[in-house]
C-alpha positions in Angstrom: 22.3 -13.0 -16.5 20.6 -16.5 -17.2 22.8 -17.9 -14.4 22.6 -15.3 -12.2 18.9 -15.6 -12.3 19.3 -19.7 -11.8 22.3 -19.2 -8.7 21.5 -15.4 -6.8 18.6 -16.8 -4.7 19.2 -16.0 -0.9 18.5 -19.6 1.1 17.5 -19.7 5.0 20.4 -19.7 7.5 20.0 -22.9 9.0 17.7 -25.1 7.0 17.1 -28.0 9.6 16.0 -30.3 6.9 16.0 -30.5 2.7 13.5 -32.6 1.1 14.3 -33.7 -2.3 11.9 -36.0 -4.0 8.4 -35.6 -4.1 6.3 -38.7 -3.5 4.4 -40.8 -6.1 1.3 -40.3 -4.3 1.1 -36.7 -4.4 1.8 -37.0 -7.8 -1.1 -39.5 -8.8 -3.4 -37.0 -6.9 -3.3 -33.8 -8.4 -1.9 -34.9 -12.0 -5.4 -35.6 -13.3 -6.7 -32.4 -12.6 -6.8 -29.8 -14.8 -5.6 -26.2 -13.9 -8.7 -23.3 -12.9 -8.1 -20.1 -12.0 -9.6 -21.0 -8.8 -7.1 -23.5 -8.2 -4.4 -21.1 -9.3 -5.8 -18.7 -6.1 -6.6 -15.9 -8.6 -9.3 -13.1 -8.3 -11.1 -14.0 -12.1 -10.1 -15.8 -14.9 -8.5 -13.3 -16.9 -5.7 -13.4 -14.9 -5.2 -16.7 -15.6 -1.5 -17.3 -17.6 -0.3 -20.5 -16.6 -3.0 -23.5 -19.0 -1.2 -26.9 -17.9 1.5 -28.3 -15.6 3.3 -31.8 -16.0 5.6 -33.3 -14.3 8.5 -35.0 -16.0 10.5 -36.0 -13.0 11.2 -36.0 -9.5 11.8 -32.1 -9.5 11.3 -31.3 -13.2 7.5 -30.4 -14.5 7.0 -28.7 -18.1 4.0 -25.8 -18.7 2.4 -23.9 -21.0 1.8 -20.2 -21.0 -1.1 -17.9 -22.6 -0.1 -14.4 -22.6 -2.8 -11.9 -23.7 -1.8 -9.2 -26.1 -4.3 -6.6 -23.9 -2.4 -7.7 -20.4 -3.1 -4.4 -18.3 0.7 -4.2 -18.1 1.1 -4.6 -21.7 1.4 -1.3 -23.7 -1.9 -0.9 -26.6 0.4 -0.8 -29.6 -0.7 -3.4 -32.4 2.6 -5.7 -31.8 3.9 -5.5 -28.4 6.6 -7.0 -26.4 4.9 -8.3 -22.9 5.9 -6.9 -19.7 8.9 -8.8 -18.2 6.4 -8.9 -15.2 4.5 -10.8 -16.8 7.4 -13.6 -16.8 7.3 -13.0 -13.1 3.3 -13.4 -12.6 3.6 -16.8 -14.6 6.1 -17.9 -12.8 4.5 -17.6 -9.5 1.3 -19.2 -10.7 3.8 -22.1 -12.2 4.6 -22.2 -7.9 1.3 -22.0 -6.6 0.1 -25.1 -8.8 3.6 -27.0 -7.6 2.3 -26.2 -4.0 -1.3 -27.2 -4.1 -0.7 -30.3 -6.1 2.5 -31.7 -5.3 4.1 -29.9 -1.7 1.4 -29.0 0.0 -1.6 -30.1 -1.3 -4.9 -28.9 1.3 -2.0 -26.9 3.5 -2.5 -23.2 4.5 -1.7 -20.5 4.1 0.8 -20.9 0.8 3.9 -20.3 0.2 4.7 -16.7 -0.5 7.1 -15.1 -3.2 10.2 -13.0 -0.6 13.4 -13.1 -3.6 12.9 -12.6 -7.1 15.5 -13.3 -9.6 14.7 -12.6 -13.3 17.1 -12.7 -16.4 16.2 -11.7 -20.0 18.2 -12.6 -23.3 18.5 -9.7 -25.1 16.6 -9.4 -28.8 14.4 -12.5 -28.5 11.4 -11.4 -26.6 8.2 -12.5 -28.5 6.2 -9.9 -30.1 2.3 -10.6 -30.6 0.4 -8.7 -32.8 -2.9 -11.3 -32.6 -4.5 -12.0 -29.8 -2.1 -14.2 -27.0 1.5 -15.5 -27.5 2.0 -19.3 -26.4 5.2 -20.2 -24.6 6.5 -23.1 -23.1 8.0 -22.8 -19.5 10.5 -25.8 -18.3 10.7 -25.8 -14.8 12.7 -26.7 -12.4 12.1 -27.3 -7.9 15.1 -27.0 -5.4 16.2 -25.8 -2.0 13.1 -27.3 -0.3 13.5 -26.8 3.6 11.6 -28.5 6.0 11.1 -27.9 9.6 9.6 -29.9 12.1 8.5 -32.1 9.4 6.4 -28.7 7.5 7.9 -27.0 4.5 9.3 -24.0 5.0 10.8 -22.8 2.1 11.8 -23.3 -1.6 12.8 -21.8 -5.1 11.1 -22.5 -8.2 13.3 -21.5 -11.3 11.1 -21.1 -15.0 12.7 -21.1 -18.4 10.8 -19.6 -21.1 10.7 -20.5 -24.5 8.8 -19.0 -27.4 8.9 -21.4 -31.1 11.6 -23.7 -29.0 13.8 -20.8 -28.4 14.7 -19.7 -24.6 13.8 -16.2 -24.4 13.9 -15.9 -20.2 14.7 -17.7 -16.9 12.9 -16.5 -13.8 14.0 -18.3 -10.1 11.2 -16.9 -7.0 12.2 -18.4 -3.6 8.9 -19.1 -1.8 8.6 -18.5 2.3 6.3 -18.0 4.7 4.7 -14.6 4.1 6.1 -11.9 6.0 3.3 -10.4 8.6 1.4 -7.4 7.3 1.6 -3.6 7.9 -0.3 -0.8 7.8 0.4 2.3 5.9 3.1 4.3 7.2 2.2 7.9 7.8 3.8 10.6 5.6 4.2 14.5 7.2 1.4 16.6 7.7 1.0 18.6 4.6 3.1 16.4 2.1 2.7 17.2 -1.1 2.7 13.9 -3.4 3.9 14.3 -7.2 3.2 11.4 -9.6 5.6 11.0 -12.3 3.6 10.2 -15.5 3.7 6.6 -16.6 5.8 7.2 -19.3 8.9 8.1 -17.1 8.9 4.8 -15.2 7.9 2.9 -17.9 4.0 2.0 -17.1 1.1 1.9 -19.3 -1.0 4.1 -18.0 -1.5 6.3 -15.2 -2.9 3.2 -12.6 0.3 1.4 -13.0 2.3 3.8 -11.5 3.2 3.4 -8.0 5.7 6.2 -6.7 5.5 9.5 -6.0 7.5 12.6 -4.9 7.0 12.7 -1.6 9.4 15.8 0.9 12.8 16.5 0.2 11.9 15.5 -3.6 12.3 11.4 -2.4 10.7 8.9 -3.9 7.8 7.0 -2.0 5.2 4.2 -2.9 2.1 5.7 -3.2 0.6 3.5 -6.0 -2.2 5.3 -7.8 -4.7 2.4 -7.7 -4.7 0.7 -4.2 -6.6 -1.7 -6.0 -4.4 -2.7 -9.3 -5.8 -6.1 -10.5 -2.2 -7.8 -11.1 0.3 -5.5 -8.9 -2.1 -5.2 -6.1 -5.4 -7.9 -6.4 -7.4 -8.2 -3.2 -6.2 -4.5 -1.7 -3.6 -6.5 0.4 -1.9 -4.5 3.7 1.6 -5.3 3.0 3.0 -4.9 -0.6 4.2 -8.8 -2.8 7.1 -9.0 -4.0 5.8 -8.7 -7.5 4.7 -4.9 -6.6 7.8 -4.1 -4.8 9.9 -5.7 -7.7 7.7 -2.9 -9.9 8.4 -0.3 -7.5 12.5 -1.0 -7.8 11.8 -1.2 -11.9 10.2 1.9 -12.0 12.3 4.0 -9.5 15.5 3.2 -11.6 13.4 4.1 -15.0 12.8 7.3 -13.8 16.5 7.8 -12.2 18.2 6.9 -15.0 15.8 8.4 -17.7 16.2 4.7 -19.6 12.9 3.4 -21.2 11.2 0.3 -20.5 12.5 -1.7 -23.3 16.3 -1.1 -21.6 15.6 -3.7 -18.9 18.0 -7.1 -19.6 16.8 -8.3 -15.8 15.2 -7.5 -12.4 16.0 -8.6 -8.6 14.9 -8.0 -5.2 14.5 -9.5 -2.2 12.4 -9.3 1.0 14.4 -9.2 4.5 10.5 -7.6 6.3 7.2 -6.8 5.3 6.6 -3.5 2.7 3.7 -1.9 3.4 1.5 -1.0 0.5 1.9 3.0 1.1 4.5 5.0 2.3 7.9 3.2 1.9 11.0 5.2 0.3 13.0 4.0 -2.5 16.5 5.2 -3.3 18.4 4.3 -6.3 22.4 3.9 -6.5 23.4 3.5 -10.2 26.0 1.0 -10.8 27.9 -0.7 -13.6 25.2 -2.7 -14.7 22.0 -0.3 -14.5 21.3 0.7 -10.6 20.5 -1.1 -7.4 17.7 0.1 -5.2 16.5 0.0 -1.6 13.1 0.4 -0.2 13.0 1.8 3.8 10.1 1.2 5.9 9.8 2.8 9.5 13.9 3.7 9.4 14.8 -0.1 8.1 15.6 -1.7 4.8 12.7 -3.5 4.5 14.1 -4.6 0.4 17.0 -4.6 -1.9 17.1 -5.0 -5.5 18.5 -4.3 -8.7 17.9 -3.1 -12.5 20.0 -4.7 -15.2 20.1 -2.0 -18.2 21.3 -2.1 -22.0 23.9 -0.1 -22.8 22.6 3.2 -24.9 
Protein backbone atom coordinates (compact mmCIF):
# COMPACT_ATOMS: atom_id res chain seq x y z
CA UNK A 1 0.00 0.00 0.00
CA UNK A 2 2.99 2.27 1.16
CA UNK A 3 4.13 2.11 -2.53
CA UNK A 4 1.13 2.36 -4.12
CA UNK A 5 0.51 5.54 -2.21
CA UNK A 6 4.27 6.79 -3.27
CA UNK A 7 3.76 5.46 -7.39
CA UNK A 8 -0.44 5.69 -8.23
CA UNK A 9 -0.46 9.48 -8.75
CA UNK A 10 -1.96 10.30 -12.23
CA UNK A 11 0.65 13.00 -14.00
CA UNK A 12 -0.51 15.53 -16.90
CA UNK A 13 -0.34 14.23 -20.48
CA UNK A 14 2.14 16.30 -21.95
CA UNK A 15 4.09 18.13 -19.30
CA UNK A 16 5.94 20.79 -21.52
CA UNK A 17 8.58 21.30 -18.93
CA UNK A 18 9.82 19.61 -15.29
CA UNK A 19 11.50 21.66 -12.82
CA UNK A 20 13.61 19.96 -10.45
CA UNK A 21 15.60 21.98 -8.07
CA UNK A 22 14.39 24.76 -6.18
CA UNK A 23 16.60 27.77 -6.03
CA UNK A 24 18.73 28.94 -3.01
CA UNK A 25 17.03 32.19 -3.04
CA UNK A 26 13.56 31.05 -2.47
CA UNK A 27 14.90 29.07 0.10
CA UNK A 28 16.81 31.92 2.17
CA UNK A 29 13.41 33.86 1.88
CA UNK A 30 10.75 32.01 3.47
CA UNK A 31 13.07 29.60 5.76
CA UNK A 32 13.23 32.27 8.55
CA UNK A 33 9.72 32.50 8.90
CA UNK A 34 7.79 30.75 11.19
CA UNK A 35 4.57 28.85 10.15
CA UNK A 36 0.83 30.88 11.14
CA UNK A 37 -2.26 29.74 10.36
CA UNK A 38 -2.61 32.67 8.22
CA UNK A 39 0.16 31.64 6.23
CA UNK A 40 -1.12 28.11 6.07
CA UNK A 41 -4.45 29.79 4.26
CA UNK A 42 -6.64 28.47 7.06
CA UNK A 43 -10.07 29.87 8.46
CA UNK A 44 -8.73 29.98 12.55
CA UNK A 45 -6.03 28.63 14.29
CA UNK A 46 -7.40 25.52 15.48
CA UNK A 47 -7.14 24.14 12.42
CA UNK A 48 -3.79 24.53 12.40
CA UNK A 49 -1.78 20.76 12.28
CA UNK A 50 1.29 21.38 10.46
CA UNK A 51 4.00 23.61 13.60
CA UNK A 52 7.33 23.76 11.39
CA UNK A 53 8.73 22.99 7.89
CA UNK A 54 12.58 22.51 7.03
CA UNK A 55 14.07 21.83 4.20
CA UNK A 56 16.83 19.25 4.07
CA UNK A 57 17.52 19.19 0.43
CA UNK A 58 16.85 20.15 -2.97
CA UNK A 59 13.30 18.34 -2.81
CA UNK A 60 13.45 16.89 0.76
CA UNK A 61 11.99 19.12 3.79
CA UNK A 62 11.15 17.46 7.35
CA UNK A 63 7.85 18.71 9.62
CA UNK A 64 6.28 18.36 12.64
CA UNK A 65 2.65 17.62 13.25
CA UNK A 66 0.19 18.51 16.25
CA UNK A 67 -2.89 16.47 16.19
CA UNK A 68 -5.55 17.43 18.71
CA UNK A 69 -7.16 14.55 20.61
CA UNK A 70 -10.85 16.71 20.21
CA UNK A 71 -10.25 17.05 16.11
CA UNK A 72 -14.06 17.40 14.99
CA UNK A 73 -13.27 14.27 12.91
CA UNK A 74 -11.89 12.44 15.77
CA UNK A 75 -14.41 10.19 17.74
CA UNK A 76 -14.85 11.56 21.86
CA UNK A 77 -13.59 8.33 23.37
CA UNK A 78 -10.76 8.93 26.14
CA UNK A 79 -7.93 7.22 23.70
CA UNK A 80 -8.64 7.59 20.15
CA UNK A 81 -7.06 6.70 16.97
CA UNK A 82 -7.13 10.02 14.62
CA UNK A 83 -9.00 10.09 11.49
CA UNK A 84 -6.91 8.90 8.54
CA UNK A 85 -8.21 12.30 7.14
CA UNK A 86 -6.56 13.92 9.28
CA UNK A 87 -3.15 12.46 7.51
CA UNK A 88 -4.66 13.94 4.46
CA UNK A 89 -5.42 17.58 5.96
CA UNK A 90 -1.69 17.70 7.24
CA UNK A 91 -0.47 16.74 4.27
CA UNK A 92 -2.04 19.41 2.31
CA UNK A 93 -1.07 22.13 4.67
CA UNK A 94 2.70 20.43 4.47
CA UNK A 95 1.92 21.58 0.35
CA UNK A 96 0.54 24.88 0.85
CA UNK A 97 3.63 25.93 3.10
CA UNK A 98 6.02 24.17 0.12
CA UNK A 99 3.98 26.62 -2.31
CA UNK A 100 4.10 29.90 -0.57
CA UNK A 101 7.65 29.57 0.61
CA UNK A 102 9.50 27.73 -1.88
CA UNK A 103 7.35 27.39 -5.53
CA UNK A 104 5.39 30.00 -5.63
CA UNK A 105 5.94 32.36 -3.13
CA UNK A 106 3.32 35.77 -3.61
CA UNK A 107 1.68 33.72 -6.75
CA UNK A 108 -2.14 33.23 -6.96
CA UNK A 109 -4.42 31.40 -6.75
CA UNK A 110 -2.49 28.03 -5.15
CA UNK A 111 -2.19 25.00 -6.12
CA UNK A 112 -5.12 22.83 -5.50
CA UNK A 113 -5.32 19.13 -4.23
CA UNK A 114 -7.16 16.94 -7.77
CA UNK A 115 -5.50 12.94 -6.76
CA UNK A 116 -5.20 11.70 -3.40
CA UNK A 117 -3.27 8.71 -2.56
CA UNK A 118 -3.07 7.50 1.04
CA UNK A 119 -1.59 4.18 2.54
CA UNK A 120 -1.87 3.11 6.16
CA UNK A 121 0.33 0.33 7.97
CA UNK A 122 -1.84 -1.67 9.66
CA UNK A 123 -1.69 -1.87 13.87
CA UNK A 124 0.57 1.17 14.29
CA UNK A 125 -1.68 4.09 14.26
CA UNK A 126 -0.96 6.34 17.33
CA UNK A 127 -3.47 6.36 20.05
CA UNK A 128 -3.73 9.71 22.30
CA UNK A 129 -5.37 9.65 25.36
CA UNK A 130 -3.89 13.43 26.51
CA UNK A 131 -4.39 16.18 24.88
CA UNK A 132 -2.41 16.19 21.01
CA UNK A 133 -0.16 13.33 19.52
CA UNK A 134 3.23 14.77 17.93
CA UNK A 135 4.42 13.14 14.68
CA UNK A 136 7.07 13.75 12.51
CA UNK A 137 6.28 13.95 8.62
CA UNK A 138 9.36 13.46 6.10
CA UNK A 139 8.56 14.80 2.92
CA UNK A 140 9.29 14.45 -0.26
CA UNK A 141 8.54 17.12 -3.81
CA UNK A 142 8.32 15.63 -7.47
CA UNK A 143 6.66 15.78 -10.81
CA UNK A 144 6.86 19.61 -10.95
CA UNK A 145 5.43 20.77 -14.42
CA UNK A 146 5.94 23.93 -15.77
CA UNK A 147 4.37 25.71 -18.54
CA UNK A 148 5.25 28.74 -20.15
CA UNK A 149 7.70 29.27 -17.56
CA UNK A 150 4.44 29.03 -14.53
CA UNK A 151 4.00 25.84 -12.51
CA UNK A 152 1.40 23.88 -13.34
CA UNK A 153 1.42 20.95 -11.35
CA UNK A 154 3.13 18.78 -8.78
CA UNK A 155 2.89 15.85 -6.06
CA UNK A 156 3.88 16.17 -2.62
CA UNK A 157 4.28 12.63 -0.92
CA UNK A 158 4.32 12.69 3.39
CA UNK A 159 5.56 9.93 5.60
CA UNK A 160 4.42 9.85 8.95
CA UNK A 161 6.09 8.75 11.93
CA UNK A 162 4.90 8.58 15.51
CA UNK A 163 8.20 7.72 18.40
CA UNK A 164 10.49 7.13 15.00
CA UNK A 165 8.17 4.57 13.65
CA UNK A 166 6.38 5.08 10.13
CA UNK A 167 2.79 4.74 10.67
CA UNK A 168 1.54 6.37 7.06
CA UNK A 169 2.51 7.74 3.66
CA UNK A 170 0.20 10.22 1.96
CA UNK A 171 1.14 11.50 -1.99
CA UNK A 172 -1.61 14.68 -3.10
CA UNK A 173 -0.86 15.78 -6.71
CA UNK A 174 -1.52 19.62 -6.72
CA UNK A 175 -3.17 21.37 -10.03
CA UNK A 176 -4.80 24.21 -10.94
CA UNK A 177 -8.21 24.09 -9.24
CA UNK A 178 -10.88 22.87 -11.34
CA UNK A 179 -13.69 25.78 -12.05
CA UNK A 180 -16.63 25.73 -9.68
CA UNK A 181 -20.28 24.50 -9.97
CA UNK A 182 -23.29 25.04 -8.59
CA UNK A 183 -25.58 22.60 -7.02
CA UNK A 184 -27.09 20.20 -9.23
CA UNK A 185 -30.79 20.00 -8.91
CA UNK A 186 -32.37 16.78 -7.52
CA UNK A 187 -36.29 15.81 -8.71
CA UNK A 188 -39.10 17.63 -7.54
CA UNK A 189 -40.35 15.91 -4.43
CA UNK A 190 -37.06 13.84 -3.58
CA UNK A 191 -37.10 12.50 -0.56
CA UNK A 192 -33.44 12.63 1.09
CA UNK A 193 -32.54 9.86 3.89
CA UNK A 194 -29.36 10.44 5.93
CA UNK A 195 -27.73 7.34 7.08
CA UNK A 196 -26.67 7.90 10.74
CA UNK A 197 -23.01 8.68 11.27
CA UNK A 198 -22.34 5.48 12.61
CA UNK A 199 -22.90 3.58 9.30
CA UNK A 200 -20.37 5.54 7.39
CA UNK A 201 -18.11 5.90 9.95
CA UNK A 202 -18.49 9.73 11.11
CA UNK A 203 -18.61 11.21 14.39
CA UNK A 204 -21.47 12.81 14.50
CA UNK A 205 -24.40 13.62 12.63
CA UNK A 206 -22.51 17.05 10.73
CA UNK A 207 -19.91 14.88 9.32
CA UNK A 208 -22.00 12.97 7.29
CA UNK A 209 -22.33 13.88 3.83
CA UNK A 210 -24.64 11.40 1.70
CA UNK A 211 -27.96 10.72 1.56
CA UNK A 212 -30.63 8.42 -0.06
CA UNK A 213 -31.71 10.22 -2.70
CA UNK A 214 -34.57 8.27 -5.76
CA UNK A 215 -34.22 4.86 -6.71
CA UNK A 216 -32.51 4.31 -3.06
CA UNK A 217 -28.87 5.92 -4.70
CA UNK A 218 -26.57 7.45 -2.88
CA UNK A 219 -26.06 11.37 -3.34
CA UNK A 220 -23.83 14.16 -1.51
CA UNK A 221 -26.00 16.05 0.35
CA UNK A 222 -23.56 16.89 3.37
CA UNK A 223 -25.51 17.77 6.47
CA UNK A 224 -23.49 20.96 7.28
CA UNK A 225 -22.81 23.04 4.10
CA UNK A 226 -20.57 24.62 6.37
CA UNK A 227 -18.28 21.72 8.04
CA UNK A 228 -15.08 23.58 9.40
CA UNK A 229 -12.51 20.89 7.92
CA UNK A 230 -14.54 19.01 5.06
CA UNK A 231 -16.13 22.11 3.81
CA UNK A 232 -14.33 25.62 5.48
CA UNK A 233 -15.44 28.79 3.62
CA UNK A 234 -19.01 27.13 2.11
CA UNK A 235 -17.00 26.61 -1.13
CA UNK A 236 -19.29 25.91 -4.62
CA UNK A 237 -17.41 23.00 -5.79
CA UNK A 238 -16.53 20.13 -3.33
CA UNK A 239 -12.07 19.49 -2.46
CA UNK A 240 -10.78 16.68 -2.89
CA UNK A 241 -10.56 16.08 0.79
CA UNK A 242 -14.57 16.07 0.97
CA UNK A 243 -15.00 13.96 -2.01
CA UNK A 244 -12.25 11.57 -0.69
CA UNK A 245 -14.79 11.51 2.57
CA UNK A 246 -17.67 11.07 0.39
CA UNK A 247 -15.95 7.71 -1.48
CA UNK A 248 -14.85 6.66 2.46
CA UNK A 249 -18.10 6.86 3.63
CA UNK A 250 -20.19 5.45 0.63
CA UNK A 251 -18.13 2.20 0.80
CA UNK A 252 -18.59 2.10 4.88
CA UNK A 253 -22.04 1.98 4.48
CA UNK A 254 -21.96 -0.58 1.32
CA UNK A 255 -20.02 -2.85 2.83
CA UNK A 256 -21.32 -2.54 6.44
CA UNK A 257 -17.27 -2.39 7.50
CA UNK A 258 -16.47 0.07 10.36
CA UNK A 259 -14.23 2.86 10.26
CA UNK A 260 -11.29 1.31 11.93
CA UNK A 261 -11.35 -1.41 8.61
CA UNK A 262 -9.78 1.28 6.35
CA UNK A 263 -5.78 0.17 5.38
CA UNK A 264 -5.94 3.23 2.65
CA UNK A 265 -8.02 5.75 0.57
CA UNK A 266 -7.75 7.07 -3.26
CA UNK A 267 -9.48 9.26 -5.56
CA UNK A 268 -8.96 11.48 -8.13
CA UNK A 269 -10.46 14.46 -9.85
CA UNK A 270 -10.89 14.32 -13.80
CA UNK A 271 -13.87 17.80 -13.31
CA UNK A 272 -15.21 19.84 -10.78
CA UNK A 273 -17.82 18.09 -7.87
CA UNK A 274 -20.17 20.23 -6.91
CA UNK A 275 -20.82 20.50 -3.14
CA UNK A 276 -24.60 19.08 -3.53
CA UNK A 277 -26.10 16.67 -5.58
CA UNK A 278 -23.49 14.33 -7.13
CA UNK A 279 -24.15 10.35 -7.08
CA UNK A 280 -21.85 7.86 -5.72
CA UNK A 281 -21.89 4.25 -6.66
CA UNK A 282 -19.75 1.61 -5.06
CA UNK A 283 -18.30 -1.70 -6.90
CA UNK A 284 -16.73 -3.89 -4.28
CA UNK A 285 -13.55 -5.46 -5.25
CA UNK A 286 -10.78 -7.65 -3.94
CA UNK A 287 -9.39 -5.22 -1.86
CA UNK A 288 -12.44 -3.30 -0.27
CA UNK A 289 -14.53 -1.36 -3.16
CA UNK A 290 -13.91 1.27 -5.73
CA UNK A 291 -16.28 4.14 -6.16
CA UNK A 292 -17.41 6.78 -8.64
CA UNK A 293 -19.03 10.06 -8.14
CA UNK A 294 -21.38 11.41 -11.44
CA UNK A 295 -22.14 14.94 -11.88
CA UNK A 296 -24.60 16.13 -14.71
CA UNK A 297 -24.39 12.39 -16.46
CA UNK A 298 -20.25 12.35 -16.24
CA UNK A 299 -17.72 10.85 -13.94
CA UNK A 300 -16.66 13.79 -12.41
CA UNK A 301 -14.28 11.14 -9.64
CA UNK A 302 -12.97 7.80 -9.13
CA UNK A 303 -11.59 6.30 -6.12
CA UNK A 304 -11.07 3.49 -3.96
CA UNK A 305 -11.41 1.93 -0.29
CA UNK A 306 -8.63 -0.43 0.89
CA UNK A 307 -10.44 -2.76 3.76
CA UNK A 308 -9.00 -5.30 6.39
CA UNK A 309 -10.07 -8.57 6.02
CA UNK A 310 -12.85 -9.51 8.77
Amino acid sequence: MLDRAVHEVALAEEPVAAAHRISREQDAEGSGEPLTWRSLRLETMACMLVMTLRRRGDRFFEAQCQWPRLHPLNERATAVSHHPLIIVESTRQLATAVQNRYLRPGQEPLLEAVSVNLGLHAGTQPIESGSATRVSVRVMLSDLVLQAGALTSFRVTAEYLHAGQPFATCAIRFASAPAETGPLALAPGSTLLHPAAAAVGAVSEPDVLLARGPQGRLVIVPRDPAHPVLLPGRPAGLPALAVLEAGRQAVLLSSGMTARAVAGLYVDLSSPVPVRGAAVDVVPDHMGARFAVTAAGQVAATGAVTLLGP
